[in-house]
C-alpha positions in Angstrom: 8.0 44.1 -9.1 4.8 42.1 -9.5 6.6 40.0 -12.4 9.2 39.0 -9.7 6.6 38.6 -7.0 4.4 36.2 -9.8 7.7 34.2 -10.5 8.8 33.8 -7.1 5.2 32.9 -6.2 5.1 30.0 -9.0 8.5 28.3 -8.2 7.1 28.1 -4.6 4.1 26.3 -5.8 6.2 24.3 -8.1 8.5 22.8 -5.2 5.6 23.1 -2.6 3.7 19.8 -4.5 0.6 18.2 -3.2 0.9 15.4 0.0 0.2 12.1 -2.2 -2.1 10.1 -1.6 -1.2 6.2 -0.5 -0.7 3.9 -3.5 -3.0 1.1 -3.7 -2.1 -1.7 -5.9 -4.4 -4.2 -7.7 -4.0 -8.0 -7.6 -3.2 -9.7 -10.5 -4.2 -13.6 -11.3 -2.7 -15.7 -11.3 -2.3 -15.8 -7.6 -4.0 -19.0 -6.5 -1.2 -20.8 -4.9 2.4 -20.2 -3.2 3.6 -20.7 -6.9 2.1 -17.9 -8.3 1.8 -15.7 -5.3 1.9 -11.9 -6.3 4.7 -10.3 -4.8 4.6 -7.0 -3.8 8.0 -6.0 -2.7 8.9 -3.2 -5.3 5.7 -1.1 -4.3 6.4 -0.2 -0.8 6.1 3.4 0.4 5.6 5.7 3.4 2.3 7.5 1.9 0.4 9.0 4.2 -2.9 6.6 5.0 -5.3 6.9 7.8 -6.3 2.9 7.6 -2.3 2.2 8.2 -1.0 2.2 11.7 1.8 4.6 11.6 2.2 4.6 7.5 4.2 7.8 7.0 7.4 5.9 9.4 6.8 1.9 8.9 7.0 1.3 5.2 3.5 -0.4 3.5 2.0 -1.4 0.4 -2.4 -2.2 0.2 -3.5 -4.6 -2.4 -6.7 -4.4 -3.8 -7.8 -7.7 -4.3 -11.4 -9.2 -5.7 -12.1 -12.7 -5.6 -12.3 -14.9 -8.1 -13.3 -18.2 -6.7 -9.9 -19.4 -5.4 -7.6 -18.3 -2.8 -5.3 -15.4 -3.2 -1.8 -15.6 -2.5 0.4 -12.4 -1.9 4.6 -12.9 -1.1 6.4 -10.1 0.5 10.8 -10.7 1.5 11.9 -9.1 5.0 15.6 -7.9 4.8 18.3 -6.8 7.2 19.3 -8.2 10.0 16.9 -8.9 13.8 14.0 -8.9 13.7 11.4 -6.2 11.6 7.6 -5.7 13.0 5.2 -6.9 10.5 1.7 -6.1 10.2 -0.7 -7.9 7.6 -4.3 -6.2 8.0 -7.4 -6.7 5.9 -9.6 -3.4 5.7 -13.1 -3.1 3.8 -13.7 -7.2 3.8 -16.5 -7.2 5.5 -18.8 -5.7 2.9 -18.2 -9.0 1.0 -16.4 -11.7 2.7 -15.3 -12.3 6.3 -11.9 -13.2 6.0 -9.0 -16.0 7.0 -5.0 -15.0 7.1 -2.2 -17.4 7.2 1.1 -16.2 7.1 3.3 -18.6 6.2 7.8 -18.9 5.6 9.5 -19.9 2.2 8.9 -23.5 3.0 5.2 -22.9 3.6 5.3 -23.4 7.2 2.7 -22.0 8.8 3.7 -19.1 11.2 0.6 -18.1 12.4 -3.1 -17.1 11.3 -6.0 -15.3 11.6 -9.7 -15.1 12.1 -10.8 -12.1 13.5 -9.4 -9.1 14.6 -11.2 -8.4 17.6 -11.4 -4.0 18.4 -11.8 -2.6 14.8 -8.9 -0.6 13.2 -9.2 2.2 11.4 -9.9 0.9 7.9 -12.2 -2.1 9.3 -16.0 -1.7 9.1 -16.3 -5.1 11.1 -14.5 -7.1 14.1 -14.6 -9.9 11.2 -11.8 -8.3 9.2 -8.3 -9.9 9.7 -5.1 -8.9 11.6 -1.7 -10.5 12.1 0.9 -8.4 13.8 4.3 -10.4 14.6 7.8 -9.9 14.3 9.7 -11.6 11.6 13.7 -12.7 10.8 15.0 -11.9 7.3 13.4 -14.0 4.7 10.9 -14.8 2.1 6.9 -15.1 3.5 3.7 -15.7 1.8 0.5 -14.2 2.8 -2.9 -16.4 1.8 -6.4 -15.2 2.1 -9.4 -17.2 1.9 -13.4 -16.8 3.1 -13.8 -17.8 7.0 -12.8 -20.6 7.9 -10.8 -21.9 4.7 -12.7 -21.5 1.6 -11.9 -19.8 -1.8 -12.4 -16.2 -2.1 -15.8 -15.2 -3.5 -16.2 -14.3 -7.1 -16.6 -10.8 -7.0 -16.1 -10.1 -2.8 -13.0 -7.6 -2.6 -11.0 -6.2 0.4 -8.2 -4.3 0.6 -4.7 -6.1 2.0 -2.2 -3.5 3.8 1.3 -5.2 4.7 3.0 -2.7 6.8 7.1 -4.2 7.3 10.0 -2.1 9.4 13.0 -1.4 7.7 11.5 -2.4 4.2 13.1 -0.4 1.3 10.5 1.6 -0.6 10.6 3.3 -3.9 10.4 6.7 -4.9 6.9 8.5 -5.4 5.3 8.5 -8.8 4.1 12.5 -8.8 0.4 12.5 -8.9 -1.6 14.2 -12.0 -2.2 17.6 -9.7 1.3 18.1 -8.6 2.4 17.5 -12.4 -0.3 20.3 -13.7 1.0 22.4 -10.8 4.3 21.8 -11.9 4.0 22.5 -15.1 1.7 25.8 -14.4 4.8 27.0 -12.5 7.0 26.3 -15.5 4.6 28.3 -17.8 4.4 31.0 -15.7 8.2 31.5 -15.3 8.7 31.0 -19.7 6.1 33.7 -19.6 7.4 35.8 -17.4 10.8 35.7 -19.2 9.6 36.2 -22.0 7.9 39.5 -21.3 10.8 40.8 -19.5 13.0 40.2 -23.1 10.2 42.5 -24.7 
């Protein structure tokens, strides 16, 4: 009975898992102009993340970014048909930079920008920290970022870039390394259990 109860007990915490944590990419240079923009399509998810306005239903990706003396450029594609809320906010900037958005199409006309947010979101430690909400028609748009009002990004200032877009596919969770050792404690137990019983 408590062999069964130990088994039953670790294939429960195998398929139980751990709530993952929001992935955060890092920016990679070159991404200094609309040319070399990084684009961040294939690392959207609906993790859990207390900075991101409703991140477990409106699909998101956050960028890591640190300057390196030029602008950084980031290039995201809307899909589907109508039109899909986007949010770009900047969280942590304010520690090193205040920051500049533009948003602009595939042509590299400018939608909008912005300066300041205004109330601070969760995420922001200052009004100075960037926010663009707006709603978008299918296409290809590029994000810029640059130190108020439009100069290069700081060597060394970092912030963290959160693109939040409706209806954008995401891709599958990568397991994290404690669901994998709980995983695979499960799987241990069971072959151990199984084992004794063939004794």
């Amino acid at each position: 009975m408590k062999k069964k109860l130990l088994a039953g007990l670790a294939v429960g915490m195998m398929m139980t898992g751990v709530a993952a944590q929001a992935t955060i990419i890092t920016e990679i240079e070159p991404n200094n102009g609309s040319l070399t923009a990084q684009n961040v399509d294939g690392f959207f998810s609906l993790d859990s993340d207390a900075n991101i306005e409703s991140s477990t239903t409106i699909p998101h990706v956050s960028i890591q970014a640190t300057g390196d003396g030029s602008y950084d450029w980031f290039n995201f594609t809307v899909s589907g048909s109508g039109s899909h809320s986007v949010l770009l906010d900047i969280d942590n900037g304010m520690n090193d930079i205040d920051t500049t958005m533009w948003l602009y199409n595939s042509t590299l006309g400018q939608i909008t920008s912005n300066d300041d947010h205004g109330p601070l979101d969760n995420g922001s430690i200052h009004t100075f920290d960037s926010w663009i909400a707006t709603s978008l028609l299918a296409g290809n748009y590029y994000v810029r970022i640059a130190q108020f009002w439009d100069n290069p990004v700081p060597v060394g200032a970092d912030y963290t870039l959160n693109i939040s877009v409706a209806d954008h596919s995401t891709t599958a969770p990568v397991p994290e390394p404690a669901t994998m050792l709980l995983m695979g404690t499960g799987i241990a137990g069971l072959i151990g259990a199984r084992r004794k019983k063939k004794a």
